[in-house]
DOTIDREN-313683 format. One record per residue (C-alpha): residue in one letter; x, y, z; residue number from 1; chain. Coordinates in steps of 0.05 Angstrom, whole numbers, padded with zeros to 5 digits. Each point is the difference from the previous one (the first is absolute). Example, Ala and Ser with C-alpha at 12.3 -4.5 7.8 and 13.67 -1.06 7.14 Angstrom:
2
<pt "a",<00246,-00090,00156>,1,"A"> <pt "s",<00027,00069,-00013>,2,"A"> 
***
This chain:
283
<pt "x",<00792,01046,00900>,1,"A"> <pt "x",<-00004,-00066,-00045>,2,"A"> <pt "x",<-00064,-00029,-00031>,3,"A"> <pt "x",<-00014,-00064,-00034>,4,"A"> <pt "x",<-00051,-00045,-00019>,5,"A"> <pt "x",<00003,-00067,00030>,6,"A"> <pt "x",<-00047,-00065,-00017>,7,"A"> <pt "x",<-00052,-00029,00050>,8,"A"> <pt "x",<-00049,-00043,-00004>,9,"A"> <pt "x",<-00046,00059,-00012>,10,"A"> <pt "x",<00037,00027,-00064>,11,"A"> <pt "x",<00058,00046,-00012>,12,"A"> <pt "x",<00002,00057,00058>,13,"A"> <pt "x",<00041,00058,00011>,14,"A"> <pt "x",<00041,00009,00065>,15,"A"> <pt "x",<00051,00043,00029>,16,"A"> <pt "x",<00066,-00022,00043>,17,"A"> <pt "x",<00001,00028,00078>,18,"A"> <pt "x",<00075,-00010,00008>,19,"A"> <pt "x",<00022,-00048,00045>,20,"A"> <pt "x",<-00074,-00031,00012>,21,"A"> <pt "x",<-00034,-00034,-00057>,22,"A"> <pt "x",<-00040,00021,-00067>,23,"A"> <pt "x",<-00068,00047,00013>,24,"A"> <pt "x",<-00054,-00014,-00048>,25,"A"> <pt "x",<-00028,00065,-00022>,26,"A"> <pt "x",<-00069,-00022,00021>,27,"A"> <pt "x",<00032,-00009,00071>,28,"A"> <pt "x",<00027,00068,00003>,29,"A"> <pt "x",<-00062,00036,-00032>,30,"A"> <pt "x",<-00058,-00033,-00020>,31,"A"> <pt "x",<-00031,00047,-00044>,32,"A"> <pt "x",<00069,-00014,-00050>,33,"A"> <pt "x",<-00017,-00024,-00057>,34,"A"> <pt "x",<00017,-00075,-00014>,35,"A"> <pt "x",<00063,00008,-00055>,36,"A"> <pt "x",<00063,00040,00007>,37,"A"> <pt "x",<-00022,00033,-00072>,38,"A"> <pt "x",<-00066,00023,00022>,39,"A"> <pt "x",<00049,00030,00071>,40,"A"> <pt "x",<00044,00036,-00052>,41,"A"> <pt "x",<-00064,00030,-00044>,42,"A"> <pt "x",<-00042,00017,00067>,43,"A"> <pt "x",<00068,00031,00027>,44,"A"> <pt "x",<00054,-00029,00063>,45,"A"> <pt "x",<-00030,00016,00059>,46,"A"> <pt "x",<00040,00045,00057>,47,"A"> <pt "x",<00004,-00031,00061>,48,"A"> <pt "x",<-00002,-00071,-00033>,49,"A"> <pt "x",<00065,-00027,00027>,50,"A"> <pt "x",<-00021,00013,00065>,51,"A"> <pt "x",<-00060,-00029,00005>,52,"A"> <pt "x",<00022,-00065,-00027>,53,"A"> <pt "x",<00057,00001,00051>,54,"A"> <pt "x",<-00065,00000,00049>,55,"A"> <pt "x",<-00034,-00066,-00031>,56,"A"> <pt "x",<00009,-00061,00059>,57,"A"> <pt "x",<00056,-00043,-00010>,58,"A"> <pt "x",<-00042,-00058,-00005>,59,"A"> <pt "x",<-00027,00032,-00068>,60,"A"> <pt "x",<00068,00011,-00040>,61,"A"> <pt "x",<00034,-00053,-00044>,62,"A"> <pt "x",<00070,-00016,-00007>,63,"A"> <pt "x",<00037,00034,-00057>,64,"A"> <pt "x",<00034,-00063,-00008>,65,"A"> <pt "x",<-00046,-00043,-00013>,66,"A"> <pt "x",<-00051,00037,-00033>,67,"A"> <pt "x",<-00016,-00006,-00075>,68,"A"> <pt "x",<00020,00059,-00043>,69,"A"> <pt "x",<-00044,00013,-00066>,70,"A"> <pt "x",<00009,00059,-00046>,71,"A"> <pt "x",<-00013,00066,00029>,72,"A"> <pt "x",<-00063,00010,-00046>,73,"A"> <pt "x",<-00016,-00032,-00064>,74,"A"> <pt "x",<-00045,00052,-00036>,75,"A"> <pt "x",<00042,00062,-00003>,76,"A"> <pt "x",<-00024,00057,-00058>,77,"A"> <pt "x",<00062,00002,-00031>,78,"A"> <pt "x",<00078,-00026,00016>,79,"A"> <pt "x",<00049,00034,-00042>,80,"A"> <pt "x",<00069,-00030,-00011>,81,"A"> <pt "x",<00075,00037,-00016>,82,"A"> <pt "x",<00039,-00021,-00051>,83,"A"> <pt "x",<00079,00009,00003>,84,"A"> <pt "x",<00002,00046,00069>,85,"A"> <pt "x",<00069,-00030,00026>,86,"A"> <pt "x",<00057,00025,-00036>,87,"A"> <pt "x",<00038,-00061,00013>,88,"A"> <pt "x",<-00061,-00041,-00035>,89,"A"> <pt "x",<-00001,00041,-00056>,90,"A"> <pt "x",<00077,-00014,-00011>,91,"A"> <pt "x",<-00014,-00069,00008>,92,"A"> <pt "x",<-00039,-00009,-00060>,93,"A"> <pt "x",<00036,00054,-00033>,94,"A"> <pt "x",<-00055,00043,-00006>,95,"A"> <pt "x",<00004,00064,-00017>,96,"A"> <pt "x",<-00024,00055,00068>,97,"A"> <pt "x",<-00070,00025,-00011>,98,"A"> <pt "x",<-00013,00058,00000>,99,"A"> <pt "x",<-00074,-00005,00034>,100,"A"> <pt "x",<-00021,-00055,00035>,101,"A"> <pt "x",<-00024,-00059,-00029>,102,"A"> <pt "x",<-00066,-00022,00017>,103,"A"> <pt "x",<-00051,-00058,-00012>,104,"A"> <pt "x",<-00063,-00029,00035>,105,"A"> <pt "x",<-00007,-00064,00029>,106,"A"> <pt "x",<-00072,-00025,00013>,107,"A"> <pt "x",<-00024,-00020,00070>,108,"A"> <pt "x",<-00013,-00081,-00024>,109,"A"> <pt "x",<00077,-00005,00001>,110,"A"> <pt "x",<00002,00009,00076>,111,"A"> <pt "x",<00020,-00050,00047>,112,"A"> <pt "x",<00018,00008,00066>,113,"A"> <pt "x",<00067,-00033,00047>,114,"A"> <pt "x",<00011,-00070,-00006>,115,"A"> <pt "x",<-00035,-00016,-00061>,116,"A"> <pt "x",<00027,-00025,-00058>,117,"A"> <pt "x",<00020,00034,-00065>,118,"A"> <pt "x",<-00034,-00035,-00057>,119,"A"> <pt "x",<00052,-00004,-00052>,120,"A"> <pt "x",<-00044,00008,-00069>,121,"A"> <pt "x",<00002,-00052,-00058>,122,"A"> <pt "x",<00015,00061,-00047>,123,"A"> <pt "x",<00067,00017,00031>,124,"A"> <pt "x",<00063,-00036,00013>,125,"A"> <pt "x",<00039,00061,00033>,126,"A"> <pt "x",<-00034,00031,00049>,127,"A"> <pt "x",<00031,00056,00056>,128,"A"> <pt "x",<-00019,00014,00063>,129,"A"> <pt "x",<00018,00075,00022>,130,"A"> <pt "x",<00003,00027,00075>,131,"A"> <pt "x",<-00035,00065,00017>,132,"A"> <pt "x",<-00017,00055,00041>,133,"A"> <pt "x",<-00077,00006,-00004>,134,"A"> <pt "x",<-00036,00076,00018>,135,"A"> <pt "x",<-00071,-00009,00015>,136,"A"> <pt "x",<-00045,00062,-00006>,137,"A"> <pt "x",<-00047,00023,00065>,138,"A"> <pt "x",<-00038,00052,-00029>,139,"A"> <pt "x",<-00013,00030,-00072>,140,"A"> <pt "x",<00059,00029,-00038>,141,"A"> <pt "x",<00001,00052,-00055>,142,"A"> <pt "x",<00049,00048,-00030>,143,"A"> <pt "x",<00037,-00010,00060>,144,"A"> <pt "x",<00071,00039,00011>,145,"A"> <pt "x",<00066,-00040,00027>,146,"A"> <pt "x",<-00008,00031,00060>,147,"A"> <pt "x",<-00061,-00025,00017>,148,"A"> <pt "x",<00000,-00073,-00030>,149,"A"> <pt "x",<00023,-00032,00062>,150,"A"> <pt "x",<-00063,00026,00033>,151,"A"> <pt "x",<-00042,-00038,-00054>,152,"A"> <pt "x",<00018,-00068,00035>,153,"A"> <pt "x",<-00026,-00045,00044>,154,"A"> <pt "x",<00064,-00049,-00003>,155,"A"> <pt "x",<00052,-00044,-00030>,156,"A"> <pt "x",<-00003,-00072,-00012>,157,"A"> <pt "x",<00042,-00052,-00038>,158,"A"> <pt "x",<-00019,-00026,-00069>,159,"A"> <pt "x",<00037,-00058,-00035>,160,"A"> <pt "x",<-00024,00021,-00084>,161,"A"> <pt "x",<00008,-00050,-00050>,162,"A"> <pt "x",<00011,00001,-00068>,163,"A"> <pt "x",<00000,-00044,-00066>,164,"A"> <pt "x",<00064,00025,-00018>,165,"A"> <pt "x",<00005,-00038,-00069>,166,"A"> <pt "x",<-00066,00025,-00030>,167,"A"> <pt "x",<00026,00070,00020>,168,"A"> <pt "x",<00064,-00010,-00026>,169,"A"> <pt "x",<-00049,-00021,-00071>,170,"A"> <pt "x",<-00027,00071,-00003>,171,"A"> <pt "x",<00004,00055,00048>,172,"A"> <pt "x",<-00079,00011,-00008>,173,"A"> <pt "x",<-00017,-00066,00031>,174,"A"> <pt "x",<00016,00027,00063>,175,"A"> <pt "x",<-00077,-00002,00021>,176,"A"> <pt "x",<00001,-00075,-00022>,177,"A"> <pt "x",<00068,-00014,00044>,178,"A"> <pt "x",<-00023,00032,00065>,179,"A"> <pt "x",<-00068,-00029,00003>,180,"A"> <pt "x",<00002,-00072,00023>,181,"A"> <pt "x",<-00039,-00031,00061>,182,"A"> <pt "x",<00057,00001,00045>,183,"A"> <pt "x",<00041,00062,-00026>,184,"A"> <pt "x",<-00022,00051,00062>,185,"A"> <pt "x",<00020,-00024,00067>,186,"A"> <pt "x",<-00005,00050,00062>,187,"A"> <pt "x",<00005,00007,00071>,188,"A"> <pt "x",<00000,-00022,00054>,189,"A"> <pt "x",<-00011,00060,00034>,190,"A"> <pt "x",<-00015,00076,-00017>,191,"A"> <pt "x",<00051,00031,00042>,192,"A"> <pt "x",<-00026,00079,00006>,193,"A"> <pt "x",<00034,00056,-00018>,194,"A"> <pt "x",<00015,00031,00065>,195,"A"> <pt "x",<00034,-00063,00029>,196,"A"> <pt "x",<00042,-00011,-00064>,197,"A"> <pt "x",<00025,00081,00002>,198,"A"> <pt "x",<00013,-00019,00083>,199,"A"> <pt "x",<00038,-00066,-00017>,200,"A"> <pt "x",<00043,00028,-00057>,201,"A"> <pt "x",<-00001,00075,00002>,202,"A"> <pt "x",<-00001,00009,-00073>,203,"A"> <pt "x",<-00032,-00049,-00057>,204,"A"> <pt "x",<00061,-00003,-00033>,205,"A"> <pt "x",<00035,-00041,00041>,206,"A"> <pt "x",<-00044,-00058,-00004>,207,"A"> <pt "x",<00033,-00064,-00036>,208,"A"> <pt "x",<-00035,-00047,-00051>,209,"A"> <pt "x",<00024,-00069,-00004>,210,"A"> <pt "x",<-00016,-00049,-00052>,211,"A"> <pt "x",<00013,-00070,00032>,212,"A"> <pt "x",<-00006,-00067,-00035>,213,"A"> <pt "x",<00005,-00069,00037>,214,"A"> <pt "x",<00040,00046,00062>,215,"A"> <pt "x",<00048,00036,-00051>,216,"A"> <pt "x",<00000,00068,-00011>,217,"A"> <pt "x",<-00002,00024,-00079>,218,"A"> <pt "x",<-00007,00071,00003>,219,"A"> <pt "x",<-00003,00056,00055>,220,"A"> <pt "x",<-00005,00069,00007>,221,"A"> <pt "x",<-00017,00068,00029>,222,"A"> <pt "x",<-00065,00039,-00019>,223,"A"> <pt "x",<00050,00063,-00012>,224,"A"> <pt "x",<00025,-00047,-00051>,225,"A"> <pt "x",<-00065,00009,-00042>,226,"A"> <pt "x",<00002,00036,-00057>,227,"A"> <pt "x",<-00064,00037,00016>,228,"A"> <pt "x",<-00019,00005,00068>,229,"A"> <pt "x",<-00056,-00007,00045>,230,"A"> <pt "x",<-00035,00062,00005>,231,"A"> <pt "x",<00018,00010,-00082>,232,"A"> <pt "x",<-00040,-00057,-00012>,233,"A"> <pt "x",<-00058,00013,00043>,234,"A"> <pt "x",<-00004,00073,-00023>,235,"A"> <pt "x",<00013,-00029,-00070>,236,"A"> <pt "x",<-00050,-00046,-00005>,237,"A"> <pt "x",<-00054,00040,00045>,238,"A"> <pt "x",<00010,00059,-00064>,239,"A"> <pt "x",<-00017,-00070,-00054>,240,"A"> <pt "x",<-00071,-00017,00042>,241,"A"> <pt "x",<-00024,00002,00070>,242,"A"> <pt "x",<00032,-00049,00053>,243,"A"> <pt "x",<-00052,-00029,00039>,244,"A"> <pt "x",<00004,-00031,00075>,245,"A"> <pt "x",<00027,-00065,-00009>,246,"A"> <pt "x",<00029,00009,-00063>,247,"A"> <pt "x",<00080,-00030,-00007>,248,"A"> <pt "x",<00056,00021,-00035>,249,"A"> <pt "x",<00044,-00045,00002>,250,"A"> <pt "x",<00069,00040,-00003>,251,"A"> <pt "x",<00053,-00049,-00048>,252,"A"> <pt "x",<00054,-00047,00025>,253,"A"> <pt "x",<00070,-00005,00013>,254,"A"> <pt "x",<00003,-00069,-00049>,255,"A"> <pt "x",<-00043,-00057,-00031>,256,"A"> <pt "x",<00016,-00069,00012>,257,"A"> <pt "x",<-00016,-00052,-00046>,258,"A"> <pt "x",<-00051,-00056,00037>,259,"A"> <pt "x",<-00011,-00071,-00007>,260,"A"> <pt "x",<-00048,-00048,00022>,261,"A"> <pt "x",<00012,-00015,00076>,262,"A"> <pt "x",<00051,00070,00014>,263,"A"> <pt "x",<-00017,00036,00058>,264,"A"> <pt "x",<00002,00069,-00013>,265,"A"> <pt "x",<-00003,00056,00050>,266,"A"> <pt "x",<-00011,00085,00010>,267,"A"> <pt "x",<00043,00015,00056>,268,"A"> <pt "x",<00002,00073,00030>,269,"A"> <pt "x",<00034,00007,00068>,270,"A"> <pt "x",<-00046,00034,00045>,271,"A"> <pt "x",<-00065,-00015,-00043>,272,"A"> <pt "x",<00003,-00073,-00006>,273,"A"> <pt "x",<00002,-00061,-00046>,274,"A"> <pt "x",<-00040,-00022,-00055>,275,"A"> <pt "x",<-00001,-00073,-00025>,276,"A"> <pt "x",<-00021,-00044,-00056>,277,"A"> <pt "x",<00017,-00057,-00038>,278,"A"> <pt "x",<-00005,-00010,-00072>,279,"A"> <pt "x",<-00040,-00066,-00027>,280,"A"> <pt "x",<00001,-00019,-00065>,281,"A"> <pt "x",<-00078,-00005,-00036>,282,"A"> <pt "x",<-00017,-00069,-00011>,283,"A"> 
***
């Protein structure tokens, strides 16, 4: 199943794709949803969802295509980023391996959604853009084993995470300062759920990130080529503090690519989707 949240005249509202028909709105498929994807995820995805919005009348669905994609939610409790989880990033910037993961918040007024643009602060004059494989949470986490962190999630989704590269480069404890722009938080445009992303690619680590900038690709790779993987960092994290539905850890990426004002720069994962913005410069 696939959920998004999609502008109308009436506001930002979630909806879910029947295949081959049209986009659902939630409220079409079962009015007594609530009216954000978030408040979906806290109250818990319903069974029996897909098929009832497979039974909303044609004349009430909206074209995928030309419907407006916004974030997924904008007031999540917490998103949690990974720092150096591809080997083949950490050799880029010839970093040493960690030896635990790397983690740092990112606060929810940094979110935008597909499409919009990625204000490019006065402060910095290098900043990256970094594809990656986004796990949202559908229920509440704690002390969770590997073998049951998979269970923990409602989804995947695609991020594009910037970064102020040169004021981290300054000192490695500005990294709150770095990550925390307007603009630095991009995801969506769909929550793909669990079950259908197990059925497309039979195991996680198969999928491919792609960071993509102005149609060229500047670094790809396999989730087995993280350093720590999925369920490690879900367990991991779930031992630090309780995950709560909604919640998204935003697994690492592949590369960074530098952006300037006017780039187009893209998370691409085959089978999931793509994720666009372009960078503009603050006037």
């Amino acid at each position: 199943m696939r959920l998004s949240t999609i502008a109308l005249d009436s506001g930002e509202v979630p909806a879910v794709l029947v295949p081959g028909r049209g986009l659902a709105l939630l409220s079409d498929a079962d009015p007594a949803l609530p009216r954000s994807l978030l408040a979906v995820l806290e109250q818990g995805l319903p069974t029996g969802l897909e098929e009832a919005a497979a039974a909303v009348p044609a004349n009430r669905l909206i074209d995928p295509n030309s419907a407006t994609y916004r974030p997924l939610y904008r007031r999540p409790r917490k998103i949690l980023g990974i720092g150096l989880n591809y080997r083949s990033h950490a050799a880029d910037l010839s970093a040493p391996v960690p030896e635990e993961p790397a983690s740092f918040f990112k606060l929810d007024h940094t979110i935008i959604g597909p499409e919009d643009a990625i204000q490019l602060p006065l402060q910095s004059e290098r900043v990256t853009a970094e594809a990656e494989l986004g796990l949202i949470f559908g229920r509440e986490c704690r002390n969770v084993d590997e073998a049951d962190a998979i269970q923990c999630l409602a989804g995947v989704c695609l991020i594009l995470d910037q970064t102020a590269e040169d004021i981290l480069q300054r000192n490695p404890r500005f990294l709150t300062r770095a990550k925390n722009f307007p603009g630095f938080f991009s995801f969506g445009p769909e929550l793909v759920t669990i079950d259908e992303v197990l059925s497309t690619f039979g195991s996680l680590e198969t999928i491919r990130v792609s960071t993509v900038r102005n149609g060229d690709v500047q670094a790809s790779a396999t989730v087995a080529q993280m350093i720590f993987s999925l369920p490690h960092l879900i367990s991991f994290h779930s031992k630090v503090m309780p995950m709560y539905a909604g919640d998204i850890l935003s697994t690492g990426t592949p590369g960074a690519t530098v952006i300037n004002d006017g780039d187009l720069v893209e998370a691409r994962i085959e089978g999931i989707g793509i994720l666009r913005n372009r960078a503009r410069r603050t006037l």
